[in-house]
C-alpha positions as CSV (number, residue, x, y, z in Angstrom):
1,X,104.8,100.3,118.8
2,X,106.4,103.7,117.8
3,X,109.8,101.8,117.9
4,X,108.6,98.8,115.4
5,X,107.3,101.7,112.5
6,X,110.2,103.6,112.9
7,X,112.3,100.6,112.2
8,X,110.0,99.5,109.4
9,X,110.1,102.6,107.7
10,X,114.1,103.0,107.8
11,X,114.6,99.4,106.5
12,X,112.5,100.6,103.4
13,X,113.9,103.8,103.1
14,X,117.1,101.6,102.8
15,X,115.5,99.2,100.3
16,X,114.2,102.2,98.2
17,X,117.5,104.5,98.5
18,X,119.4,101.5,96.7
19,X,116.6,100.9,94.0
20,X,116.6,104.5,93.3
21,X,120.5,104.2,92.3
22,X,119.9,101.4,90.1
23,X,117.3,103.6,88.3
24,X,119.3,106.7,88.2
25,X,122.3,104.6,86.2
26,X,119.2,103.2,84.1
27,X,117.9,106.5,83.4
28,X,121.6,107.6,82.6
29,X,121.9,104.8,80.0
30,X,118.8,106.4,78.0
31,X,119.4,108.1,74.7
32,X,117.5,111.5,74.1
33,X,114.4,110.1,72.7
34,X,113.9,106.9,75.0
35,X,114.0,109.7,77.8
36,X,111.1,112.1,75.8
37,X,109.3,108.6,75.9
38,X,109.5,107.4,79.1
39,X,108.3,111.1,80.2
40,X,105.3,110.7,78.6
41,X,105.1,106.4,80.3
42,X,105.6,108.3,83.6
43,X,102.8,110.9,83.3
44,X,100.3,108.2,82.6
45,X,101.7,106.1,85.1
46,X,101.7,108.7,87.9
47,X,98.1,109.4,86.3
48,X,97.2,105.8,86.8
49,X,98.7,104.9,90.5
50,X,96.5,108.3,91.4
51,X,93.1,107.4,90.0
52,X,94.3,104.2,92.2
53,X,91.9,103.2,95.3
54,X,95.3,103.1,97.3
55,X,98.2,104.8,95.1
56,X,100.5,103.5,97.1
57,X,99.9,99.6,96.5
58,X,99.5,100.3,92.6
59,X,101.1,97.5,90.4
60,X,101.6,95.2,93.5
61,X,100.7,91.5,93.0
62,X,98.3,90.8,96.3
63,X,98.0,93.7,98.1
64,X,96.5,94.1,101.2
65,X,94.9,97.3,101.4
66,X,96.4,98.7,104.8
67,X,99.4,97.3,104.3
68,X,102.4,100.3,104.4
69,X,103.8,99.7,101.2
70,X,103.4,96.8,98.4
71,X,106.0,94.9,96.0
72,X,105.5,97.5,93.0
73,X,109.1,98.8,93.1
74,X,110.1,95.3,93.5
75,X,108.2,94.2,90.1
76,X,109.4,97.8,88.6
77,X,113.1,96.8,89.8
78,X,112.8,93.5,87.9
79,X,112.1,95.5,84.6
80,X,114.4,98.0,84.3
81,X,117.1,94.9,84.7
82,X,115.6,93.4,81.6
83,X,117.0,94.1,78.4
84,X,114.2,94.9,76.2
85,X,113.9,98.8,75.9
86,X,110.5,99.2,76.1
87,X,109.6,96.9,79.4
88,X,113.1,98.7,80.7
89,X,111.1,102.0,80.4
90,X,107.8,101.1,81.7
91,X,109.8,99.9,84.8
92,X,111.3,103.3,85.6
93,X,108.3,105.1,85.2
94,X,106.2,102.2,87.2
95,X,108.9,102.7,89.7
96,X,108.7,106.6,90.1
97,X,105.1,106.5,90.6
98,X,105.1,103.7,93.1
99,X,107.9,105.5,95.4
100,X,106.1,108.8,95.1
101,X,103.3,107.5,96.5
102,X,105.0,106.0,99.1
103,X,106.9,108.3,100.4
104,X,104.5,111.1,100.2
105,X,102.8,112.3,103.8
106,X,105.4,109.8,105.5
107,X,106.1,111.7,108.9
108,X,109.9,110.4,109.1
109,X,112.4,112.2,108.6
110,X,114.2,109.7,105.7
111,X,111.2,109.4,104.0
112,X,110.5,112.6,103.4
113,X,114.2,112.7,101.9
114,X,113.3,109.4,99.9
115,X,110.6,111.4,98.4
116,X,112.1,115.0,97.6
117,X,114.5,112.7,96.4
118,X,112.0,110.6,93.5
119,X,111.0,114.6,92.6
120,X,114.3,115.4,92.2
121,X,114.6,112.2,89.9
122,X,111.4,113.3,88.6
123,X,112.2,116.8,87.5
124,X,116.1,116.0,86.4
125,X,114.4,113.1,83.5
126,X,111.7,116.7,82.6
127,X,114.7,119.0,82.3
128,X,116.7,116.2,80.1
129,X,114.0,116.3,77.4
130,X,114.1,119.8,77.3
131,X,111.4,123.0,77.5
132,X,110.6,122.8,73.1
133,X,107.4,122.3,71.3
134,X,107.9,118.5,72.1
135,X,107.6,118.8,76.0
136,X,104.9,117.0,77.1
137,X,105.0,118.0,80.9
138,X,104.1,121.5,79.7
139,X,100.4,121.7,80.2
140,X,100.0,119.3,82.4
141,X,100.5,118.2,86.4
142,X,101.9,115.6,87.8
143,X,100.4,113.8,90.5
């Protein structure tokens, strides 16, 4: 049984590690004040998916509730492919939030990469908008 969630959680850190590319080239493509604006979508959506009964299935369309992961990255995937700005953004941050959650307390070894990895993502989009006046990570945590 060991062997079967082993290779379950390797096939998704697979499916996650390639998703995370395609929203680190999004996130690239963002000008300076889409990025300030999608830091503020993630806090609430890291906000939301917490005060979620199970964080990890948040934004997944029929979730059973012991299942290991949902289809939220999936439906966040399908967003930041879209060309309206706004849906683009809500994606990304819908996407972060999902993953962190799902990675977080996983005992392997590649999910725990996966998700100093979605941190990293995390902290890199912070330190784009800058420490001024307009920060709005400043006094507050996330997740």
């Amino acid at each position: 049984m060991k062997l079967v969630f082993r290779t379950l959680a390797l096939a998704r850190y697979l499916t996650l590690r390639g998703q995370l590319k395609e929203l680190e080239k999004a996130i690239g493509g963002l000008s300076l004040d889409q990025k300030r604006a999608l830091c503020g979508l993630t806090q609430k959506e890291f906000a939301n998916a917490a005060s979620y009964a199970t964080p990890h299935l948040y934004a997944s369309e029929n979730a059973e509730r012991y299942s290991p992961w949902g289809n939220g990255t999936t439906i966040a995937i399908e967003r930041i492919k879209s060309d309206n700005v706004p849906l683009r953004l809500r994606g990304i941050a819908l996407w972060l939030a999902v993953a962190y959650h799902e990675t977080r307390d996983v005992p392997y070894g590649e999910m725990q990469d996966m998700h100093r990895a979605v941190m990293r993502t995390v902290r890199l989009l912070k330190e784009s908008v800058g420490n001024g006046p307009t920060d709005i990570w400043a006094n507050t945590k996330v997740a």
